[in-house]
C-alpha positions as CSV (number, residue, x, y, z in Angstrom):
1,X,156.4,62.2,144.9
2,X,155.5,61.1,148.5
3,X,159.2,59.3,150.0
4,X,159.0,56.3,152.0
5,X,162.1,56.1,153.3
6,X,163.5,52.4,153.1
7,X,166.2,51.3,155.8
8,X,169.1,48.6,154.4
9,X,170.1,46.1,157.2
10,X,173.4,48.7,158.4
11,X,170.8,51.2,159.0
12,X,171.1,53.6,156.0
13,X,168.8,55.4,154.3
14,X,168.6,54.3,150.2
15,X,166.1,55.4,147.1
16,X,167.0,53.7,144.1
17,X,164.6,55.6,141.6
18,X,163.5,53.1,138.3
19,X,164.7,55.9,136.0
20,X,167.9,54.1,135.9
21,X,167.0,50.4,134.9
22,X,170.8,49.3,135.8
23,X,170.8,51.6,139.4
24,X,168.9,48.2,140.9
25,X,170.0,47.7,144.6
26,X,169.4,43.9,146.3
27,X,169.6,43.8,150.0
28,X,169.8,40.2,149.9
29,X,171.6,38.7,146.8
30,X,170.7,34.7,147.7
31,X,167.1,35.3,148.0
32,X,165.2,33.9,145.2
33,X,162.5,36.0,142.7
34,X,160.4,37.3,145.9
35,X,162.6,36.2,149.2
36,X,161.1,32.7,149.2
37,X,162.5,31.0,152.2
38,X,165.3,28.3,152.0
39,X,164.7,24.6,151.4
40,X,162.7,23.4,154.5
41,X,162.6,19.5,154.7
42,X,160.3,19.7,158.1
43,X,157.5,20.9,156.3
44,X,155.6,18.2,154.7
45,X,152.2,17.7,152.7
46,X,150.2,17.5,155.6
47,X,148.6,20.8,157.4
48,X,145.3,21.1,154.5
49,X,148.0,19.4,151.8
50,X,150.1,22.3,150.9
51,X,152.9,20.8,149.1
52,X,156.5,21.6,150.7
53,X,158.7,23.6,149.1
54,X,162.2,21.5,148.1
55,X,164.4,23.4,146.3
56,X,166.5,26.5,147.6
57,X,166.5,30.1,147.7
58,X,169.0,30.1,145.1
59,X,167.4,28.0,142.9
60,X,164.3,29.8,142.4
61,X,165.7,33.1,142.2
62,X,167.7,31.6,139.3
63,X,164.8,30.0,137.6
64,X,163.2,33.5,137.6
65,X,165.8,35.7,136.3
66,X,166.9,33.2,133.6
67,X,162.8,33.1,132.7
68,X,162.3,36.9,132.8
69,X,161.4,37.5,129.2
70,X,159.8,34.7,128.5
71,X,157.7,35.1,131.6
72,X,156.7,38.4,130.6
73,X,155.6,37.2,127.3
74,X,154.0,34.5,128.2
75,X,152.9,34.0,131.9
76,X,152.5,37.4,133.3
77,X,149.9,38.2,130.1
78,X,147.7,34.9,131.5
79,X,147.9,36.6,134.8
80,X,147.1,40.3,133.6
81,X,143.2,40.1,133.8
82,X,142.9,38.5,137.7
83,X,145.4,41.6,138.7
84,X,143.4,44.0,136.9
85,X,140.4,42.7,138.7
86,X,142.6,43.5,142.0
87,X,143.4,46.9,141.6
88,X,139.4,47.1,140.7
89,X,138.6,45.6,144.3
90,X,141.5,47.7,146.2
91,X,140.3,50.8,143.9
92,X,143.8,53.3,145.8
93,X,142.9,56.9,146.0
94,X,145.1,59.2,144.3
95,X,148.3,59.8,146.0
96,X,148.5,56.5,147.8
97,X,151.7,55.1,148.7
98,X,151.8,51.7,147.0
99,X,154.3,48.8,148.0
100,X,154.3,46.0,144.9
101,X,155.8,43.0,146.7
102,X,157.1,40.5,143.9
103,X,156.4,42.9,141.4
104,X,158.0,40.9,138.6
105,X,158.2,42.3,135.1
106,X,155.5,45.4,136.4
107,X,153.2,44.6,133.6
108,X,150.6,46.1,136.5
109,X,152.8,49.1,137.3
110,X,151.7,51.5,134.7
111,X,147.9,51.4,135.3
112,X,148.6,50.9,139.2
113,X,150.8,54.4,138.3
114,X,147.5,56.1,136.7
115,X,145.0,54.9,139.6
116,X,147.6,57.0,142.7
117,X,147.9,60.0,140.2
118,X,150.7,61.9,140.2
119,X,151.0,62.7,143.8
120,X,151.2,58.7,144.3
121,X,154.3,56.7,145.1
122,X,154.8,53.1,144.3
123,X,157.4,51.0,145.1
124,X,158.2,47.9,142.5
125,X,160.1,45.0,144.8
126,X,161.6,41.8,143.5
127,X,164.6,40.1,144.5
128,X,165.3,38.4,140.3
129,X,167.6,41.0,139.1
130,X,165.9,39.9,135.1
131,X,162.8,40.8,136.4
132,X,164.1,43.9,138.2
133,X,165.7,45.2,134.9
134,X,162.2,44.5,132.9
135,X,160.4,45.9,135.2
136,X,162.8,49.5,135.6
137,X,163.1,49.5,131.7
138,X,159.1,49.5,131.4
139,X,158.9,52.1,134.1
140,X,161.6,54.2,132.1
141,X,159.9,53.9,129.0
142,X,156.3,54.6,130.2
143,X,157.5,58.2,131.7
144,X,156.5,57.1,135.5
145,X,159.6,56.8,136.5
146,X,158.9,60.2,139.2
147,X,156.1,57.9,140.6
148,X,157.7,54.5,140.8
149,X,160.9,53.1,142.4
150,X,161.9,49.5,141.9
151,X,163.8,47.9,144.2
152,X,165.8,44.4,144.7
153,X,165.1,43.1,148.0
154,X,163.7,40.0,150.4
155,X,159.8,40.0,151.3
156,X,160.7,38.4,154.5
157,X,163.0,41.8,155.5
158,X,161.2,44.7,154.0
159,X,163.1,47.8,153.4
160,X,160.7,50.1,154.6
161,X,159.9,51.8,158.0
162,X,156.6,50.6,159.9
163,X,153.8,52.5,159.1
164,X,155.1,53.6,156.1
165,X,153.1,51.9,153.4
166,X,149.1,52.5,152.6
167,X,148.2,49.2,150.2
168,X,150.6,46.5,149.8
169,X,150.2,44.3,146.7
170,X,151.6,40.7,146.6
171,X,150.4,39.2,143.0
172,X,151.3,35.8,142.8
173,X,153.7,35.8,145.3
174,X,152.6,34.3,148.6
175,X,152.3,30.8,146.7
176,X,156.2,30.7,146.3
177,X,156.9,30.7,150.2
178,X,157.3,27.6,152.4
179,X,155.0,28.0,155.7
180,X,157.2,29.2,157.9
181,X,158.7,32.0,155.2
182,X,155.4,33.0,154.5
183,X,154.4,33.9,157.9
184,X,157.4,36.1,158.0
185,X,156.0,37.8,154.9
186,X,153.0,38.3,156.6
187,X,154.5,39.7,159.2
188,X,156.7,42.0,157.5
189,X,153.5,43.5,155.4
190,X,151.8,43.9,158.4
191,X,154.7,45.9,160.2
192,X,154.8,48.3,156.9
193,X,151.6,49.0,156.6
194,X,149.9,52.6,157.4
195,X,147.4,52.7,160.0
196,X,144.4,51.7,157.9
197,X,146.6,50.1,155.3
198,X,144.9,47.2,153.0
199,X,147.1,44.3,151.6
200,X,145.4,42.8,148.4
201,X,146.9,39.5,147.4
202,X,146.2,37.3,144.5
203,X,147.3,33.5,144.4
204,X,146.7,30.1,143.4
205,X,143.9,29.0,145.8
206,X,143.7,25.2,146.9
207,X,140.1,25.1,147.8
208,X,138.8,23.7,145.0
209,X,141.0,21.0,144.7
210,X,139.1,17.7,144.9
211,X,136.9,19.0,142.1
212,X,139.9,20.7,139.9
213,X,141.9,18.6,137.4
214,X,144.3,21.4,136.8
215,X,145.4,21.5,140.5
216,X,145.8,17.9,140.9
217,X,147.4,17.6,137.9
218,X,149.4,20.9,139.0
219,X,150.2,18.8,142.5
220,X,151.2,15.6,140.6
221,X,153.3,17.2,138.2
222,X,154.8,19.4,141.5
223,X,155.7,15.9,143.0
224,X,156.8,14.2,140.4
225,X,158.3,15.8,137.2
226,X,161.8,16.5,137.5
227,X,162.6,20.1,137.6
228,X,159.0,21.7,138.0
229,X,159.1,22.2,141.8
230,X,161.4,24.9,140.6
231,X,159.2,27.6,140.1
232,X,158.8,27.1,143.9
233,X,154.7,28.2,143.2
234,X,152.0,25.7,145.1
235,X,148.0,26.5,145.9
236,X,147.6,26.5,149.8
237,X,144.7,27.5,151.7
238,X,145.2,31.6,151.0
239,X,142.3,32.4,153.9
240,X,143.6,30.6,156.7
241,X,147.0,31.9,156.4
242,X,146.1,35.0,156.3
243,X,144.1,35.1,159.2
244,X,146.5,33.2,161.4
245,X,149.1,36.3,160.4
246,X,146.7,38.8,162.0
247,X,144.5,40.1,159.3
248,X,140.7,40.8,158.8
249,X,139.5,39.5,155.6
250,X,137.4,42.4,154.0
251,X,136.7,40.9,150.4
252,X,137.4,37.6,148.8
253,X,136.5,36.2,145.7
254,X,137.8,33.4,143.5
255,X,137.8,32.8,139.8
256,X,140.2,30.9,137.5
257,X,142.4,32.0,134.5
258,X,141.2,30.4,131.3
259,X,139.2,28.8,132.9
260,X,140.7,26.1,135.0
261,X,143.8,27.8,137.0
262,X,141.8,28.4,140.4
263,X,143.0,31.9,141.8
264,X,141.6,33.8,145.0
265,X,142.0,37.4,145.6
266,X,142.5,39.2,148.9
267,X,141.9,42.5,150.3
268,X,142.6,42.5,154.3
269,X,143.8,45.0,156.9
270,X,145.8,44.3,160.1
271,X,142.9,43.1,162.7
272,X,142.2,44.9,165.5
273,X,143.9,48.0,164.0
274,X,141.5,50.3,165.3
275,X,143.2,53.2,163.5
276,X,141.2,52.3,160.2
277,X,140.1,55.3,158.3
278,X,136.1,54.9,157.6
279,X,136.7,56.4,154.2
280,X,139.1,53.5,152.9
């Protein structure tokens, strides 16, 4: 198993191997489910529409551990074909080191395990410890635990070196951040990743919606039902971000769950990284 070494704030080196689903370590105990920043008041509708996000670290985090069970039930299976299209379009080589940002209850872990092979590594990274204990308990069960390490930590402060990372995954993730928090993030992948290294992100996508009743619904209900900006998820325009981060867009394409959730999927590399490998 390739080791990519991750770094705690103090400086020390830590592997926290998912073959122990109650050995999780969180760097940061107030970040929420994925290291969504805290409640940002300055940021408002405008900027494209992207709805603010209004409720705390704390908060979200809390709504996703309490909801780890059910999400995996329920959620995460609506989600499980747009993520299998993802690992279709990032299509990792065999012994790739993977970094699963947000990785939830790792419903995608074990087939994202069989695609790097056994000389693969992947890193599983949330900051819910329900989710955590899910996904480490799924990991234990489905024998990759010598492949895959899950972690507790904040997006916004990777624990990993620079350069350390080939393909970075952040599956419905991104949507949870505020502006400023998700530019961090952005960062942060950037900094990790190996020269030639893809990030391939899925998330709600916002480009669709004057002609999508589920997203203005989704927007309405986001503004105005009591409670459900607690899931901390908005659409926002994906692209634009992404690029303003630093990235080169390589393949984008959007389709919606059921249906009528819109979603738009990512592969991009750090631009101007002219160490690419022509082979990836």
């Amino acid at each position: 198993m390739r080791t990519c070494w991750t770094t705690t704030e103090s400086g020390a080196t830590d592997r926290n191997r998912a073959g122990n689903p109650n050995g999780v370590r969180s760097s940061d105990g107030a970040g929420n489910r994925n290291g969504v920043g805290k409640r940002n008041d300055s940021e408002s509708g405008r900027g494209g529409g992207t709805l603010p996000v209004p409720v705390s670290n704390e908060t979200v985090r809390a709504t996703y551990d309490r909801w780890a069970s059910l999400y995996a039930d329920t959620v995460a299976r609506l989600e499980a074909p747009s993520k299998r299209r993802a690992l279709d379009l990032l299509d990792p080589d065999p012994g790739t080191c993977v970094l699963d940002v947000g990785c939830g209850p790792g419903l995608t872990l074990g087939a994202l395990a069989e695609r790097v092979g056994a000389g693969g590594t992947i890193y599983a990274l949330d900051a819910a410890p329900g989710m955590l204990a899910d996904a480490a308990d799924r990991v234990h069960r489905s024998g990759d635990a010598g492949r895959v390490s899950v972690l507790g930590g904040d997006a916004r402060r990777l624990p990993f070196v620079a350069g350390s990372i080939d393909a970075v995954l952040a599956f419905d993730v991104l949507e949870l951040f505020d502006r400023a928090s998700l530019r961090a993030v952005l960062d942060e992948m950037r900094r990790v990743l190996a020269p030639g290294g893809v990030l391939c992100a899925v998330t709600m996508d916002r480009a669709d919606v004057e002609r999508s009743r589920f997203l203005r619904g989704y927007e309405w209900a986001y503004r105005h039902v009591p409670g459900f900006a607690r899931v901390g998820c908005r659409p926002f325009d994906v692209p634009a971000a992404i690029r303003a981060a630093g990235f080169r867009i390589d393949t984008l394409e959007r389709s919606r769950r059921m249906d009528v959730w819109p979603v738009v999927t990512v592969c991009c590399r750090p631009d101007g990284d002219d160490r690419i490998d022509p082979e990836r």
